[in-house]
N, C-alpha and C positions, 0 to 999 in steps of 0.2 A: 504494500500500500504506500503509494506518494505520500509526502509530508503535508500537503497541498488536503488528502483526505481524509489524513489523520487529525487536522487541525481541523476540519470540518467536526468530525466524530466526538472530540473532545470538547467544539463549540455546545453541540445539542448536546451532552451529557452535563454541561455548565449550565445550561441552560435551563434545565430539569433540574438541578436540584437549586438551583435559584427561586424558580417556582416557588417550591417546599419553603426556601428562607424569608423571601420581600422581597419590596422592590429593591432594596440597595443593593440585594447577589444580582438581580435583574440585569442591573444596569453592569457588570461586570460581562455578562455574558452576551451582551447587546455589544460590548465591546469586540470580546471575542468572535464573536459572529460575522458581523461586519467586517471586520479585520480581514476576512477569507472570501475570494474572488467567489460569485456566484455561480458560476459555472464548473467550478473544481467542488461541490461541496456534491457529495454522492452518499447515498444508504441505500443497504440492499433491504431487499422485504425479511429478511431476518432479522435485522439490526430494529426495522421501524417496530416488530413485532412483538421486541422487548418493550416498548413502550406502551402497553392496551392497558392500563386503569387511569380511572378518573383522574389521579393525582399524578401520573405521565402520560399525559393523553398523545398520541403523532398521529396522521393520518397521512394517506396519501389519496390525493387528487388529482387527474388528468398528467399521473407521472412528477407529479409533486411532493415534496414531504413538507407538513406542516407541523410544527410543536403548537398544539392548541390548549397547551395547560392551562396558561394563564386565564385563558377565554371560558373554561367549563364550566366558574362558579356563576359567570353572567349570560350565559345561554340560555334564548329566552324559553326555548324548547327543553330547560333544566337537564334530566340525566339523558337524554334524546344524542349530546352529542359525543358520549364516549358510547356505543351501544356498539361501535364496530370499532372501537380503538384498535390500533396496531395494523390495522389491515385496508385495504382499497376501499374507496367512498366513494367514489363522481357520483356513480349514480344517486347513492342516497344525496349528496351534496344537492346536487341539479336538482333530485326532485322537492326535497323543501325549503328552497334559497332564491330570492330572487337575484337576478342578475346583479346587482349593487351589492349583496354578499362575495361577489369574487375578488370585490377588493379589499376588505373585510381582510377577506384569509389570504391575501399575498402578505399581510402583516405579518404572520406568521408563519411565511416558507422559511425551510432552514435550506433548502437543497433540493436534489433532485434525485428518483427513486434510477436505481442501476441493478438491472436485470442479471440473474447467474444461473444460467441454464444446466438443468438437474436439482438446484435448490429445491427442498421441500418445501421451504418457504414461500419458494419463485411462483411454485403451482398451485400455489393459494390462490394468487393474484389473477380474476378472472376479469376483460374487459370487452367492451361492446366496441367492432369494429368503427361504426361511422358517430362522430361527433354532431349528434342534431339539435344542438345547442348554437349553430351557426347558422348566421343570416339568411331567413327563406327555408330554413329544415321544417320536419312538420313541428320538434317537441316547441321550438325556440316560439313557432306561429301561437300555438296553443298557450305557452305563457306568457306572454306578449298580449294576445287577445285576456286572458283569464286578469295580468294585470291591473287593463284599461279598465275590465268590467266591475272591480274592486276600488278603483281609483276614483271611476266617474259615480260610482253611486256610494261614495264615502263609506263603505262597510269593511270590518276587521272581517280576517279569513278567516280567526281563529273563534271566533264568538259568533253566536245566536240565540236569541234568546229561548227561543223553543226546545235547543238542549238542555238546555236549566230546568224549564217546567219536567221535561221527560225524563229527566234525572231525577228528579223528585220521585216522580210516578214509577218510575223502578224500582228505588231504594223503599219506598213506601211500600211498593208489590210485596217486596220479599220477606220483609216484617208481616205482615200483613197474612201473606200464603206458607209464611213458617209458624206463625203462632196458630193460627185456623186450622194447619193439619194435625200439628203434634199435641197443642196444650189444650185449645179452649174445651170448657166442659160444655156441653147440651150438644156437641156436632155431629152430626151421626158420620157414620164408616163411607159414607157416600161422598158426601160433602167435603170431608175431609180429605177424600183423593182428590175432587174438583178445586179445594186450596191447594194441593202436592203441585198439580196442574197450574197452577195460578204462580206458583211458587219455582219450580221448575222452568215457566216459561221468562219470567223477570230473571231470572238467573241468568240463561239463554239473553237477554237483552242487554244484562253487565256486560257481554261479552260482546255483542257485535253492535253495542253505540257506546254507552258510557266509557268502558276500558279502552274501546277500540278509536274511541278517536284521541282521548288521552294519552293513551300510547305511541300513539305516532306524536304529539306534542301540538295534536289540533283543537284542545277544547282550554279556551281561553287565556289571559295572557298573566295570572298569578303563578310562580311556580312551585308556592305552595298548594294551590286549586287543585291545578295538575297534575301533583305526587301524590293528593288526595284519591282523584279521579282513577290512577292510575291503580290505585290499590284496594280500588275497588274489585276487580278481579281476587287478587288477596282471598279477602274476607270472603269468597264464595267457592274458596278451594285452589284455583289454582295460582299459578303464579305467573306477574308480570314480567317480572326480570326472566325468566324462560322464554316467555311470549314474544316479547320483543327480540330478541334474540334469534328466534326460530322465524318470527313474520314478519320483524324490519328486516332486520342484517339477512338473513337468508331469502326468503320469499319474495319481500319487494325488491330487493336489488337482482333480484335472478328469479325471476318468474320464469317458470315452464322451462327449466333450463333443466334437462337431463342428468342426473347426478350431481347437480348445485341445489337445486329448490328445495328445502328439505319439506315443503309442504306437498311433495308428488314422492318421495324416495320410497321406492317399493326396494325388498331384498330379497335373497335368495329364498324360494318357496314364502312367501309374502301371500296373506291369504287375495292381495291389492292389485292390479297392474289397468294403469290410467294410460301408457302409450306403448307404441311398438317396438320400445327399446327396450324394454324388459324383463326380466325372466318370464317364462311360462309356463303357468302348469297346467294339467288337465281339468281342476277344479275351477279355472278361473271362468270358464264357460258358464257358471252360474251364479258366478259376484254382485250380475244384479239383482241378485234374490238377496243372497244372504248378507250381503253388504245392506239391504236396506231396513236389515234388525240391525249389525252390529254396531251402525251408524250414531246409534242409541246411548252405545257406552262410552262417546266418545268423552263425556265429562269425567264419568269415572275415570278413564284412563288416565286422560291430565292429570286428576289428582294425585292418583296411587301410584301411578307407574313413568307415565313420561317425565314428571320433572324432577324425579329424584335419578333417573337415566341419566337425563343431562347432568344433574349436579354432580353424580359418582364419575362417570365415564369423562363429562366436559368436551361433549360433542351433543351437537342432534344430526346428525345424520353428516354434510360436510360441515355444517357450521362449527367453528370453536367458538365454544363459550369464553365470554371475559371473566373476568375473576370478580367475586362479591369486594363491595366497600365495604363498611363493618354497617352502616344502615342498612343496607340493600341483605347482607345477611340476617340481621335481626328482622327485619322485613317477612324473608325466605320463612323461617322457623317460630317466628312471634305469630305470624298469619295463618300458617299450615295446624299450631297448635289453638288458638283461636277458632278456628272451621271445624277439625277435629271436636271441637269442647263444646263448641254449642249447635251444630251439625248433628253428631254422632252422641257425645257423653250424655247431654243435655235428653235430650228426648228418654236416651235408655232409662236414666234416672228418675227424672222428673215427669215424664206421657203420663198418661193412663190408660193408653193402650197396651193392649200384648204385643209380643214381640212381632207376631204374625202379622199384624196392620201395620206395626212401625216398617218389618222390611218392605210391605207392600208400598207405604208411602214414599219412602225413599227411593223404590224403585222406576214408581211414575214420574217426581221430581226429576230423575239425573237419566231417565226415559225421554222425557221431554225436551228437558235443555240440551244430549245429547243431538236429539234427532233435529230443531230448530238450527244447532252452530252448523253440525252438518249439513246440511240441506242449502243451508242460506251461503256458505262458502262454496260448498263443491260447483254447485252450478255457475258458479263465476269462472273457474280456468281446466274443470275435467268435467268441455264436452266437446262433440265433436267440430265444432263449428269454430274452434281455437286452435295454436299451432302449441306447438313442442319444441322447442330449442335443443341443440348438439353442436358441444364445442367446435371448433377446427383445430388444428395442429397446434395453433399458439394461444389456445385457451381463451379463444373470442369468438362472439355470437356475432355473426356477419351483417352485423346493421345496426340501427343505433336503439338507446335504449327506450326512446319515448315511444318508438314504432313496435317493439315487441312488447310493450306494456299491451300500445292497442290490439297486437294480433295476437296474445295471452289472455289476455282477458274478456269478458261476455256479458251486459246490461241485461236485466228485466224490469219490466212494468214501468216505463218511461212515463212519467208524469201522474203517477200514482203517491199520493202523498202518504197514503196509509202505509204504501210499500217503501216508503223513502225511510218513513221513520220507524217502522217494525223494522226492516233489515239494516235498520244504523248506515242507511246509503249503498250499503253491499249491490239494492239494483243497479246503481249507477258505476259499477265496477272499473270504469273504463277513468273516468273520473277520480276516483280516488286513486286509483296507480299511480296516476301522472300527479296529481296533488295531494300527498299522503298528510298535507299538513293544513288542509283544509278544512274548518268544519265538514260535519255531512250534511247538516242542513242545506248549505251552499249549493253542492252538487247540481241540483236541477237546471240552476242559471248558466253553471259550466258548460254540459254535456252539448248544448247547439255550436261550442264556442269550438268544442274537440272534432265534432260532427262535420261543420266547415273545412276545420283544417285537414281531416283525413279527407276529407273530397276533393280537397287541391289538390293532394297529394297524393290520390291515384287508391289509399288506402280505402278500408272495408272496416266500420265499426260493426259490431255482433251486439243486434238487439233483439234480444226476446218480448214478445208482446205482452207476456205476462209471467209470472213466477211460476205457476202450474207447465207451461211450454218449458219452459227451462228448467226444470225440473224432471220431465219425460226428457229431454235433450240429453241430462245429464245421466239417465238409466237407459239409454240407447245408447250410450258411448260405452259405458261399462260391459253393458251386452254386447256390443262388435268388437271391442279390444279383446276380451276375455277369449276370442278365437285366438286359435294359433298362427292364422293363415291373414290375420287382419291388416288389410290395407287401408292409409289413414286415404282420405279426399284431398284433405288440405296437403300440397308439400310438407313436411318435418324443415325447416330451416336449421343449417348448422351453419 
């Protein structure tokens, strides 16, 4: 290594633990920094890798390295911007940034990322062939138009006020369809599942509005609100700090992308298989049966099973996990024992029911909100009328990333308010890819804005007329995949 790189390396590590001291190491390492020609200062994806917690945050961007420690405690989107620390961003960048954020984070280049072919680390590093962040692309038209529409009619992107009332109306539901099933006395055994039902289904709604837009860092602009929002999920079992992790950093940065997405990763004899890259077995010929029970356990799962996988193992699938802060741990384990205690201990204890009604009601509840997440997700990017992504040789999806967001993803029930707010915007799927940091309320005034620009641009939005079509869409793809002999319509884009 050149002296030219070493001095680089030894800038950003002064740099970081200046962080930790104040401004006064600060300013020593701003010395250092400067000091060393911009063009000689290099890190490989291993080096920026060591740096993924909050308290050394680096990122890379468009072949960038940025040290954004200093930036994390004023980040309006609070813990949103280490959730892929150590590893590639653009795309998350791009999608929740507007263009006056890129000068923002040149504040904070330290250098430039330098590739080592065979690195483990190198192959981490997955990117989107065409840049449509430039003049006249489709994603640049789309946030450009989404800007003005924000600008001229003076509204934050991140607030509505109808999430507030709806957030109410959840958090109430579940109060509400938890004490009705388990504790109140005169309720009969009937009634009492049709509160499991009630209770069950607001759970299901934590999960695809409340969490789901707080997680991305789209529901309001306290960052206390938002940590609140966020842990909302929490308190109803499973966990955000997984979530994010699995459906920002993996999902939305790599949609439909064959062995990246960890929300499609089927594995050897997997009872799953969404596209034609996949293993096959004989059983999968009838996944649209049985998938349409086991769709049901999908809460249980989270709870018991998936997020203590991630936590031991520290992967979901390709994703690596980043490491707990000490809140974000106590969080993990304050929250899970919290849900456990008045979820599970509480009923056993205190019901008046036998055991028999209690497993029954339990069963409807996480029946319910199972089959609602399910349903409301999958029909968004596993059906047939969506593409599937495969790398190429140098671990890029041959086009840019706002255009595979559109050709991954699938709209229903356009201009349905009721469907806007039951599925927390999920119909407008196409919308929320591209602006993950948008209310969902929002959404409906978007989608004309996206609909335009894919028509200059030659592209195909996928809209379902209604959630029932997309839903049959989504159990005909299961049933033609689950052949061994199945051939997709659409191209597979690699």
């Amino acid at each position: 290594m050149d002296a030219m790189g070493t001095t680089a390396r030894d800038a950003g590590a002064v740099t970081t633990r200046a962080r930790r001291r104040g401004t006064g190491a600060t300013s020593e390492a701003s010395r250092v920094v400067h000091a060393v020609d911009a063009d000689a200062r290099t890190y490989t994806a291993a080096e920026v890798a060591t740096h993924a917690r909050a308290d050394d945050c680096w990122v890379i961007v468009r072949g960038g390295v940025y040290d954004v420690t200093a930036f994390v405690p004023r980040h309006p989107g609070g813990n949103m911007i280490y959730v892929k620390a150590g590893g590639e961003c653009t795309a998350l960048f791009d999608s929740y940034h507007p263009e006056k954020a890129r000068g923002v984070l040149e504040k904070y280049r330290i250098g430039d990322l330098t590739r080592e072919e065979g690195s483990a680390a190198d192959g981490d590093i997955v990117e989107y062939a065409k840049d449509d962040l430039k003049d006249g692309a489709f994603f640049a038209d789309c946030k450009a138009g989404a800007a003005k529409y924000f600008k001229e009619n003076k509204l934050d992107p991140r607030v509505h006020w109808e999430m507030y009332a709806k957030t109410a109306a959840i958090l109430v539901g579940i109060v509400v369809g938890h004490y009705y099933s388990f504790f109140a006395p005169g309720v009969s055994f009937g009634a009492a599942l049709a509160f499991a039902a009630l209770h069950g289904t607001c759970k299901a709604e934590v999960g695809v509005s409340i969490q789901h837009d707080a997680n991305h860092g789209a529901y309001g602009n306290s960052r206390t609100w938002l940590h609140a929002m966020q842990l909302t999920l929490d308190v109803v079992g499973a966990s955000s700090f997984m979530w994010k992790q699995q459906h920002v950093a993996g999902h939305h940065a790599y949609t439909n992308v064959e062995g990246i997405d960890p929300d499609i990763r089927c594995s050897e004899k997997d009872i799953r298989r969404v596209n034609e890259h996949q293993p096959h077995e004989p059983y999968h010929v009838f996944q649209h049966v049985y998938l349409a029970f086991m769709y049901g356990l999908l809460s249980l799962k989270s709870c018991f099973v998936d997020d203590f996988n991630a936590y031991f193992s520290g992967r979901i699938g390709w994703v690596k996990v980043m490491k707990f802060t000490r809140g974000e741990a106590i969080a993990f384990w304050g929250t899970k024992l919290l849900w456990a205690a008045y979820y599970l201990a509480l009923p056993l204890k205190m019901s008046h029911r036998p055991l028999g009604e209690l497993l029954a009601l339990w069963a409807v509840t996480e029946f319910v909100t199972g089959w609602l997440l399910a349903f409301m997700f999958q029909v968004a990017h596993v059906v047939g009328e969506v593409h599937f992504f495969t790398l190429d040789a140098k671990n890029r999806v041959n086009l840019g990333w706002g255009e595979a967001q559109l050709m991954s993803s699938a709209d229903f029930a356009h201009g349905s308010k009721f469907w806007t707010h039951f599925s927390g915007g999920l119909n407008y799927q196409v919308v929320h890819h591209l602006f993950p940091g948008v209310c969902h309320v929002h959404y409906p005034a978007l989608a004309p804005i996206i609909k335009a620009a894919a028509e200059k641009h030659g592209l195909h939005y996928q809209i379902y007329p209604t959630f029932w079509s997309a839903l049959r869409a989504h159990f005909r793809h299961l049933a033609n995949v689950g052949r061994a002999a199945y051939v997709p319509s659409l191209q597979t884009v690699g």
